[in-house]
C-alpha positions as CSV (number, residue, x, y, z in Angstrom):
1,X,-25.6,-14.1,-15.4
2,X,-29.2,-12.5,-14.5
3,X,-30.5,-16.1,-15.2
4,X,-28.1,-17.5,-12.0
5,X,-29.2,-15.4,-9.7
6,X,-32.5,-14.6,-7.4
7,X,-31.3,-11.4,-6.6
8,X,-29.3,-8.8,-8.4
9,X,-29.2,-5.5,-6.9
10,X,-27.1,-2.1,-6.2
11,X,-26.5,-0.3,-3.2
12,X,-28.9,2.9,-2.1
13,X,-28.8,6.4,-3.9
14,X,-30.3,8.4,-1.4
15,X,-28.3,10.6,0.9
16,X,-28.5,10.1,4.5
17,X,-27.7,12.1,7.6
18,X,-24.6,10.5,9.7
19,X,-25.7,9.4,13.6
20,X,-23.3,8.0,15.9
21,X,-25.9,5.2,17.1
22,X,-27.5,3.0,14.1
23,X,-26.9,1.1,10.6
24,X,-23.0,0.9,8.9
25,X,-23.8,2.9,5.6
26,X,-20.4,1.4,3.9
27,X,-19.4,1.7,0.4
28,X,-17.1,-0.3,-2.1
29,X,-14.0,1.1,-0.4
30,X,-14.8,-1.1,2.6
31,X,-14.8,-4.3,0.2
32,X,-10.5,-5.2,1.2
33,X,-8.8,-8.1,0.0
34,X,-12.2,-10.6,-0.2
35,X,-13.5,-9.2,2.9
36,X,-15.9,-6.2,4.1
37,X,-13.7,-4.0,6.4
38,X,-15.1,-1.4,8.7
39,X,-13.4,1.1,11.0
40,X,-14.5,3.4,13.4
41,X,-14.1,6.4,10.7
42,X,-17.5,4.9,8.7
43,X,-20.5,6.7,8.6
44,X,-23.7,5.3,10.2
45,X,-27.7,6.3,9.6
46,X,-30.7,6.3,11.7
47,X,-32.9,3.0,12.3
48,X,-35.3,4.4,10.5
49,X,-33.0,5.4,7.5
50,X,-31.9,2.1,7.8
51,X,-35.5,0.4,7.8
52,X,-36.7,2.3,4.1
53,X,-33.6,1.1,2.6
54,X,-34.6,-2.3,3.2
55,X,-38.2,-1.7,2.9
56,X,-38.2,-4.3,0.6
57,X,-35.3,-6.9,0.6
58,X,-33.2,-7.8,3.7
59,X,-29.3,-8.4,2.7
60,X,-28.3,-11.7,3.8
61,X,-25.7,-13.6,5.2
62,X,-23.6,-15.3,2.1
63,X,-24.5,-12.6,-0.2
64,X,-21.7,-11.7,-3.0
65,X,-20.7,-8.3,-2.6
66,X,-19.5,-6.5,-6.4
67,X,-17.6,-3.1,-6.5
68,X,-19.4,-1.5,-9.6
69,X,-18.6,2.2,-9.0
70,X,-14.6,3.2,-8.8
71,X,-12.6,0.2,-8.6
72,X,-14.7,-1.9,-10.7
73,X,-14.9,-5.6,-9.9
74,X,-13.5,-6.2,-5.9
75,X,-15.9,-8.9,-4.4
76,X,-16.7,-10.7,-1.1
77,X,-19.2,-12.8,0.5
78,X,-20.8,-11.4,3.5
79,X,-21.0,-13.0,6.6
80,X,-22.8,-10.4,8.5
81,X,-26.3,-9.3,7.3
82,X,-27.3,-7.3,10.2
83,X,-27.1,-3.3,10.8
84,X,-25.3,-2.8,7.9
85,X,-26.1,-1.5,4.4
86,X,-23.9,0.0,1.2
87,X,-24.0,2.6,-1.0
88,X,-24.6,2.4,-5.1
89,X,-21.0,1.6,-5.9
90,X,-21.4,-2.2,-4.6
91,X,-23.7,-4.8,-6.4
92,X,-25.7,-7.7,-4.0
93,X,-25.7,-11.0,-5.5
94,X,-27.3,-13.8,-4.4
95,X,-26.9,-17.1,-6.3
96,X,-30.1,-19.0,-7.6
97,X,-30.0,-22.5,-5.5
98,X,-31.1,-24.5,-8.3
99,X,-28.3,-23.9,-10.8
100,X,-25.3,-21.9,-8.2
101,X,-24.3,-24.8,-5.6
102,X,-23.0,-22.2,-3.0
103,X,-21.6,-18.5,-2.3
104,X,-18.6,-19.3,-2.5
105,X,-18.5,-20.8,-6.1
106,X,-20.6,-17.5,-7.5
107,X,-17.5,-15.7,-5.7
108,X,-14.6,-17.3,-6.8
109,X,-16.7,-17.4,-9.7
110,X,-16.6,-13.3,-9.2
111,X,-12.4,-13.8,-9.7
112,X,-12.0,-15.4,-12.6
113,X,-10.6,-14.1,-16.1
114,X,-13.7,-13.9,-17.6
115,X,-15.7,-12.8,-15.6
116,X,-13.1,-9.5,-15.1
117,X,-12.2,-9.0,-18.3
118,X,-16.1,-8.6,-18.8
119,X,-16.4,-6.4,-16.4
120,X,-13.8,-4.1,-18.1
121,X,-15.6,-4.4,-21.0
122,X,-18.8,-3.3,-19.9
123,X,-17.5,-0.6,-18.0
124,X,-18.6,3.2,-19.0
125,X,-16.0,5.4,-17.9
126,X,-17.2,9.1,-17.1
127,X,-16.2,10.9,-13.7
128,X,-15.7,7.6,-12.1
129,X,-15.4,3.9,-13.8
130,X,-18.9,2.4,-13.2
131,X,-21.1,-0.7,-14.5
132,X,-24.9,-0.9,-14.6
133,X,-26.4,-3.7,-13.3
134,X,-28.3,-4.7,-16.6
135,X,-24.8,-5.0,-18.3
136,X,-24.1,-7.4,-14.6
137,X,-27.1,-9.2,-15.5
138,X,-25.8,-10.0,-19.4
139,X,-22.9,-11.2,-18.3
140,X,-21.5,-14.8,-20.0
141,X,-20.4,-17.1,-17.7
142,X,-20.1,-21.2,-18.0
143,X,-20.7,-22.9,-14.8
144,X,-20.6,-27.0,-14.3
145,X,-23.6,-29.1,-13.8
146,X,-22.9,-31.3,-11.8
147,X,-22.6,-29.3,-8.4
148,X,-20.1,-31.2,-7.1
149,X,-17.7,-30.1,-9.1
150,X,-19.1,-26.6,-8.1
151,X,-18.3,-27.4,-4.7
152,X,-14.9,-28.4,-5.9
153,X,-13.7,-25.3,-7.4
154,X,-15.9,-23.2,-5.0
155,X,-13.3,-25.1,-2.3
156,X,-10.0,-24.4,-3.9
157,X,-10.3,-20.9,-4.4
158,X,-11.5,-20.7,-0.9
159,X,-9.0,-22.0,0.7
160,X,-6.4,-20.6,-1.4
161,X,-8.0,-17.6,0.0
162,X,-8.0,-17.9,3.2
163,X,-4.3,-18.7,3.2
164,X,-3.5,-15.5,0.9
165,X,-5.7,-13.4,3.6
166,X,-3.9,-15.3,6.6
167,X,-0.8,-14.2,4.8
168,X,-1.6,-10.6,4.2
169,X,-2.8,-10.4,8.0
170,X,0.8,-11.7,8.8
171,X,2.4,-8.9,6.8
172,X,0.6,-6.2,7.9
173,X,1.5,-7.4,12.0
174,X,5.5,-7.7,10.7
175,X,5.1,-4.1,9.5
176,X,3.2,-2.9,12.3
177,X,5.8,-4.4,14.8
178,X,8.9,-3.5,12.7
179,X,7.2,0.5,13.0
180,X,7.0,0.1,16.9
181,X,10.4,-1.2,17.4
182,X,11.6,1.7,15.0
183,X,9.9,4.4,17.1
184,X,11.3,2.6,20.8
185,X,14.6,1.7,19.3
186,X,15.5,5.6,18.0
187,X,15.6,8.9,19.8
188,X,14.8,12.2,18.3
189,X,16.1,15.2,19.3
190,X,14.6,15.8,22.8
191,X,15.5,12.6,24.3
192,X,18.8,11.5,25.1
193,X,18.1,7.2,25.4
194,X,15.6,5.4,23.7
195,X,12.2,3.3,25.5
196,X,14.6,0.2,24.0
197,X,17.5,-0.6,24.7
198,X,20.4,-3.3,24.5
199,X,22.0,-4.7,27.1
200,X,25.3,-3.4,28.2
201,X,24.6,0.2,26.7
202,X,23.6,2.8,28.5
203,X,25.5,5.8,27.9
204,X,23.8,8.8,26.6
205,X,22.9,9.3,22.9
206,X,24.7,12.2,21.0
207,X,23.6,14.9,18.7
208,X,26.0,15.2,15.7
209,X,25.4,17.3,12.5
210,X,24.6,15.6,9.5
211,X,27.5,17.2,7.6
212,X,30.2,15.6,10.5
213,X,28.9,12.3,10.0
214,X,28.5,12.1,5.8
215,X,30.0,13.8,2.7
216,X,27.6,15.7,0.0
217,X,28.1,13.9,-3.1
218,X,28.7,16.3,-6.4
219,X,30.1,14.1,-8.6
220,X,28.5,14.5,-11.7
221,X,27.8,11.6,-14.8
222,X,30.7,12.2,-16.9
223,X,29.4,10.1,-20.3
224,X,26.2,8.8,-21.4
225,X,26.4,4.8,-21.5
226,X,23.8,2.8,-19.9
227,X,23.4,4.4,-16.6
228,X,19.7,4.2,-15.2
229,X,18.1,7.2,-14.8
230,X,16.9,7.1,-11.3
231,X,14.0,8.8,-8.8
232,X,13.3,8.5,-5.2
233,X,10.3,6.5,-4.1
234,X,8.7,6.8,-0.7
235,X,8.0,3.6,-0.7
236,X,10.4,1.2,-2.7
237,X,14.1,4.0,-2.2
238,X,15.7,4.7,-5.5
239,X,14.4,3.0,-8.2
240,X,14.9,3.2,-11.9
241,X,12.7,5.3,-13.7
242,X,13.5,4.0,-17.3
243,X,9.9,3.5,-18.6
244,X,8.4,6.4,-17.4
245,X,11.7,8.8,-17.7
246,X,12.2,10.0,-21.9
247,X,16.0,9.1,-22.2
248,X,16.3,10.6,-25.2
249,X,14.6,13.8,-24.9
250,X,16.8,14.4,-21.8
251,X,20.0,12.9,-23.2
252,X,21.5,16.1,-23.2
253,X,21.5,17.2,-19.9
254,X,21.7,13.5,-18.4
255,X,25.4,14.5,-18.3
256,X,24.7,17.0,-15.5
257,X,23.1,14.8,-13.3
258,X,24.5,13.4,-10.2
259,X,26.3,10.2,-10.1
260,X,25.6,7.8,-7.6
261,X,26.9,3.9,-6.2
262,X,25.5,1.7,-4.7
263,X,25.2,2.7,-0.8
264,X,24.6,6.6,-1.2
265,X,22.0,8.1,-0.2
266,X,19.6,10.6,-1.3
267,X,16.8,13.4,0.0
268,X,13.7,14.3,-2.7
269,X,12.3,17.6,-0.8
270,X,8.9,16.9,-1.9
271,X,5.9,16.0,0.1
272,X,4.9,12.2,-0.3
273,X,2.2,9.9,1.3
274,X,4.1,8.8,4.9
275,X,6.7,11.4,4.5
276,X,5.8,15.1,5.6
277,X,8.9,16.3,4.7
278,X,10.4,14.4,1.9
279,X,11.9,10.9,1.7
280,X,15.8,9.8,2.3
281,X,16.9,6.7,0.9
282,X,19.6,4.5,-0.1
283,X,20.9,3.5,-3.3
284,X,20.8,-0.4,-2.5
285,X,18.8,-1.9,-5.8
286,X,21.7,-1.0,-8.3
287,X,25.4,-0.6,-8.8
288,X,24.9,2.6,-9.8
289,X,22.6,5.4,-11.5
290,X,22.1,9.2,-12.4
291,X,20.0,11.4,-10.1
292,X,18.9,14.9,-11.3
293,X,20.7,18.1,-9.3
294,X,17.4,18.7,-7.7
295,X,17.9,15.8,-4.9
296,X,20.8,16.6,-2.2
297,X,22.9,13.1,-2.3
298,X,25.5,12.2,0.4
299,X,27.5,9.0,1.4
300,X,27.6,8.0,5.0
301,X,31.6,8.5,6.8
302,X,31.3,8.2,10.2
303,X,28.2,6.9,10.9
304,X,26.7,2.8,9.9
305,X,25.0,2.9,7.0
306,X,22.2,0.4,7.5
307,X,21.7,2.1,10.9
308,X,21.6,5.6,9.5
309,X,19.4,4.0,6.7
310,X,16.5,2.7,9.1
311,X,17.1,5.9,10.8
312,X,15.4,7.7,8.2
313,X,12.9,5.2,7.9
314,X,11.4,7.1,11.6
315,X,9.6,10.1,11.9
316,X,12.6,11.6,14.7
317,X,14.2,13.7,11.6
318,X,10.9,15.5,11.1
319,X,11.1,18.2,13.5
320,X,14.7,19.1,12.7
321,X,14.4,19.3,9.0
322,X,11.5,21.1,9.6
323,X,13.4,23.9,11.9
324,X,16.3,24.3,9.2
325,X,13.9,24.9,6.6
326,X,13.3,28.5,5.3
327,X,10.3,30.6,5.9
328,X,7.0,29.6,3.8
329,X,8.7,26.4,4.4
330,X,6.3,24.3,2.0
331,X,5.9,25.7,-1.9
332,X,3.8,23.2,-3.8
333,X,4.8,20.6,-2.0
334,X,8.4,21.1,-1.9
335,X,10.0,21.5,1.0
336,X,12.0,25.1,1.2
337,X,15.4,23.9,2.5
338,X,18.6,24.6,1.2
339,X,21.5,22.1,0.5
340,X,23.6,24.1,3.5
341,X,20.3,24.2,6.2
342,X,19.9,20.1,5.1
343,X,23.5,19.2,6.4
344,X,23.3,21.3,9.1
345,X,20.5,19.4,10.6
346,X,21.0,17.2,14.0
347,X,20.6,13.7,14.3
348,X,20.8,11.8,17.7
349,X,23.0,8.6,17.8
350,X,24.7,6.2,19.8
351,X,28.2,6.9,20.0
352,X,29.0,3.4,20.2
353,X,29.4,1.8,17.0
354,X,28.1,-1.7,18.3
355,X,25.0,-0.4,19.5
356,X,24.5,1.1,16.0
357,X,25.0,-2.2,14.8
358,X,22.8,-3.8,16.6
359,X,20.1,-1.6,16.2
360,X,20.7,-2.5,12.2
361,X,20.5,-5.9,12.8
362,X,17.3,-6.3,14.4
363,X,15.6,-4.0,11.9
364,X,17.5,-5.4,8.7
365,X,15.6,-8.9,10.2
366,X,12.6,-7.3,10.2
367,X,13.4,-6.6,6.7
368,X,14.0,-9.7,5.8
369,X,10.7,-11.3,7.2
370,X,8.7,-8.8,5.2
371,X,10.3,-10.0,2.0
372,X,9.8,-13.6,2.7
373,X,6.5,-12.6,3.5
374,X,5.9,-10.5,0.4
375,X,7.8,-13.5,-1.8
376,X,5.0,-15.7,-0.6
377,X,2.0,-13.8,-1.4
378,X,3.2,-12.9,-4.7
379,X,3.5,-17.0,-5.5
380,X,0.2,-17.3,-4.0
381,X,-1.6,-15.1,-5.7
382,X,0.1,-16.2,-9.0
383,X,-0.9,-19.7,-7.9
384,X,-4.8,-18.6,-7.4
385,X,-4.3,-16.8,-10.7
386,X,-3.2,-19.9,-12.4
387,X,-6.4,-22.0,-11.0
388,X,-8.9,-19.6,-11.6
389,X,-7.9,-19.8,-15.5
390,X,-7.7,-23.2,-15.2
391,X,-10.5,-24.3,-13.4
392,X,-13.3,-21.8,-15.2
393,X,-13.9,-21.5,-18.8
């Protein structure tokens, strides 16, 4: 690899005081999806800081960027050289003229199979996962001659790049909007109409008790067939937790747990990334499944499910929870609420059902658009994955 490049170099090891006027001191956490990412939360160092760190080499525009410290492996070329600098845990590599055609085949280069999976090989794993750069500079790799063909490859994976980062962008606006409309289109417990609203509504909302608009579920798994074993995710609702969840050890009590259908839903008290207070979510994935006692389950009665679904999916239930629970309210992450306190909390709704239904439209679009989104990334990126073990040796 060494022989490819004219230069192959880490990051600085000094420590540096932070200033809020000079040089970007980034690190390989800013290296995002093929691209360097800074935010107003990233340190910067002193001009002069700035000037012994490149004392004697100057990054450059088109330079491959390597994540070598951490997440071992993340790349991207860098398209802007000036009043920036990183940190040990990314590599600079600049590709030899003579024998690399371009940047962007040393990157794409960067993604292949090979050149990963000798990566992992090389990596020492202590505190953190990290890779020297004499191990960088043995790497193997099998480029073409002919640097047309470089350019050729170098092409492909670019583009199919840019289209996957396109993509990603579009994703992250769908789930940014969707998260706006959810905060205009609800009301928490201090307002009485939201900032959005239908046409043709416009009486107040109402505040009803959790327990006058569901039923607590109790029903308990009466045999032991192939019911899943189930556990609330922030993120993806109730999921099955077969291959991380020891069936057989806990065959015995499985019995005990709570049986659920498709359509009920369920509260995990426990603190999670994006949830303060614990996550609510519907059964929707499978027919049905066994939850242990230690969730609260319920089933929607007077109230639409997909509205009181997306409804959870806000922060306006935060405050209320939050209110009901008992003193020391968080242990260890768990919130301290009881079963009684949980279905006594108040959540404001319209009281007409259309309007609920509406609002569970719009959002179960959003929804939809996300997948689609999501479905097409995924082929994307298993399209990309395809070429790259294609086109390199």
């Amino acid at each position: 690899m060494g022989e490819s490049l004219s230069l192959l170099k880490d990051g600085t090891h000094g420590s540096y005081e932070s200033v809020q006027q000079g040089a970007w001191l980034l690190s390989a956490k800013n290296i995002i999806n093929n691209r360097v990412v800074i935010t107003s939360n990233d340190r910067k160092i002193s001009e002069n800081d700035f000037k012994k760190i490149h004392d004697k080499f100057q990054l450059r525009k088109g330079d491959v960027l390597l994540t070598i410290v951490g997440t071992i492996g993340r790349s991207a070329i860098l398209k802007e050289a000036n009043k920036l600098t990183f940190q040990r845990s990314v590599a600079y590599l600049r590709p030899d003229e003579n024998i690399l055609t371009s940047s962007d085949f040393l990157f794409s280069l960067s993604k292949s199979s090979n050149f990963q999976n000798q990566l992992k090989k090389r990596t020492v794993i202590s505190a953190q996962p990290g890779i020297y750069l004499s191990d960088i500079d043995k790497l193997n790799i099998t480029i073409p001659e002919i640097k047309k063909e470089q350019d050729k490859i170098a092409s492909i994976i670019i583009t199919i790049d840019n289209i996957l980062s396109l993509q990603q962008r579009k994703l992250e606006q769908l789930k940014q909007l969707k998260k706006a409309m959810l905060q205009q289109l609800f009301v928490d417990k201090n307002s009485k109409q939201p900032n959005l609203r239908f046409k043709n509504f416009n009486s107040d909302w109402k505040q009803r008790k959790l327990k006058n608009i569901s039923k607590r579920i109790l029903r308990k798994n009466s045999d032991l067939q192939s019911l899943l074993p189930l556990t609330i995710s922030a993120q993806d609702g109730l999921v099955d937790q077969t291959l991380y969840f020891n069936k057989q050890v806990a065959s015995k009590q499985l019995k005990n747990y709570l049986l659920l259908y498709n359509g009920d839903f369920a509260y995990n008290k426990s603190y999670s990334v994006g949830y303060p207070y614990g996550a609510i979510k519907r059964l929707d994935k499978y027919k049905q499944g066994v939850l242990s006692t230690l969730y609260i389950a319920f089933k929607p009665t007077n109230i639409n499910s997909d509205f009181l679904q997306h409804y959870y999916d806000t922060d306006k239930w935060y405050r209320e929870i939050y209110r009901n629970a008992a003193e020391g309210a968080r242990n260890h992450g768990l919130l301290n609420i009881s079963a009684n306190d949980f279905f006594n909390s108040k959540l404001v709704t319209p009281s007409d059902n259309e309007e609920q239904l509406k609002i569970a439209k719009i959002i179960n679009l959003f929804n939809h658009l996300i997948t689609l989104r999501q479905d097409n990334l995924t082929q994307l990126t298993t399209l990309k994955k395809y070429l790259l073990q294609k086109l390199f040796i």
